[in-house]
C-alpha positions as CSV (number, residue, x, y, z in Angstrom):
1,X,11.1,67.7,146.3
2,X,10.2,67.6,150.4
3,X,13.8,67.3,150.8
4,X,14.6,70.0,148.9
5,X,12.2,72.7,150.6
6,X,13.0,70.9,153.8
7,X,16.7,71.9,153.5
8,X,16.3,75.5,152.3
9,X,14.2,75.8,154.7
10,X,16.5,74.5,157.5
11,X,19.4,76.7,156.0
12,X,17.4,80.0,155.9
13,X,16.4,79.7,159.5
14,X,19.6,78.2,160.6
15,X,21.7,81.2,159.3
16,X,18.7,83.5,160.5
17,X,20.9,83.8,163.6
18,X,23.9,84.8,162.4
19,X,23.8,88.6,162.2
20,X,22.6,87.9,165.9
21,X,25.9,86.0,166.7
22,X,27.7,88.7,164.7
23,X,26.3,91.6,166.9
24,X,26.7,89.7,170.2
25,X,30.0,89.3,169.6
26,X,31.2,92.5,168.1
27,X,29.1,94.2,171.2
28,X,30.5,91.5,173.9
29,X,26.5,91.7,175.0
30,X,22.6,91.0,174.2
31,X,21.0,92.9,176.8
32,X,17.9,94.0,174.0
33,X,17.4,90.9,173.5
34,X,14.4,89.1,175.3
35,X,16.0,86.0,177.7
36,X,12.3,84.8,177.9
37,X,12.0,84.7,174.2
38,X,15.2,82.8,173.6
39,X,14.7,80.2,176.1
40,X,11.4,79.6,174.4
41,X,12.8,79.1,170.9
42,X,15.7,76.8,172.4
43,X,13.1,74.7,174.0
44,X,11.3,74.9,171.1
45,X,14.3,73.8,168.9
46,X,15.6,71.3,171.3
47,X,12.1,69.8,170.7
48,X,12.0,69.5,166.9
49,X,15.3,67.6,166.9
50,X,13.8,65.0,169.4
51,X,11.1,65.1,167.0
52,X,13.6,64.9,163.9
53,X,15.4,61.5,165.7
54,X,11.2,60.4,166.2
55,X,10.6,60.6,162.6
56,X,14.6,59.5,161.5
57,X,14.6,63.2,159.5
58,X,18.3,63.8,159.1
59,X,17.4,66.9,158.1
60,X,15.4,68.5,160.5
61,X,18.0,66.8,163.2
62,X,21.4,68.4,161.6
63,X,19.1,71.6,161.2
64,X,17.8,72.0,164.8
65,X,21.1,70.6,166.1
66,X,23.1,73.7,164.3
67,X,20.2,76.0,165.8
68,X,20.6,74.6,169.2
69,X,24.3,75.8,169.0
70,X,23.8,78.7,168.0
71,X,21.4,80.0,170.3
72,X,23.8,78.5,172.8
73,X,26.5,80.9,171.6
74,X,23.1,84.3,172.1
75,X,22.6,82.6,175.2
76,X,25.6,82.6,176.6
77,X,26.2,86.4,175.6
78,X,22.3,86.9,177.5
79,X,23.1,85.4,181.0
80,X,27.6,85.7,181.2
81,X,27.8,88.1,184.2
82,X,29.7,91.4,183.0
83,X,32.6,93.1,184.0
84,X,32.5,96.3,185.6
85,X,34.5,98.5,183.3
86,X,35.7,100.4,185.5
87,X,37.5,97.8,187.5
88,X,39.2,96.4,184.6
């Protein structure tokens, strides 16, 4: 039963970031969104999968992993420099 909870749990708050992802990319940008905060939470993440591989949790490893990614993908919308529209 652990496992169970464990992996809804992992899939709720992986896919928590999607409509993030989905607005970043329609937008091409995340500047309302806090860089401070999502540094936080990816060091925060990155941190519960070295916990997962401390504990040999598949589950919290795969979970994290996936999250790590995709704050990656907010991340990179955050800090990519941006092109002057008007020189395009």
């Amino acid at each position: 039963m652990e496992t169970v909870i464990g992996t809804l749990a992992a899939i709720c708050t992986t896919i928590s970031y999607a409509p993030q992802i989905r607005k970043c990319w329609k937008t091409g940008q995340a500047d309302d969104l806090s860089l401070r905060m999502f540094l936080l939470l990816t060091a925060g993440i990155a941190l519960w999968v070295v916990y997962g591989f401390l504990r040999g949790d598949m589950v919290i490893i795969v979970a994290n992993s996936i999250s790590l990614c995709l704050l990656a993908i907010i991340l990179y919308f955050k800090v990519r420099p941006q092109r002057d529209p008007i020189t395009q």
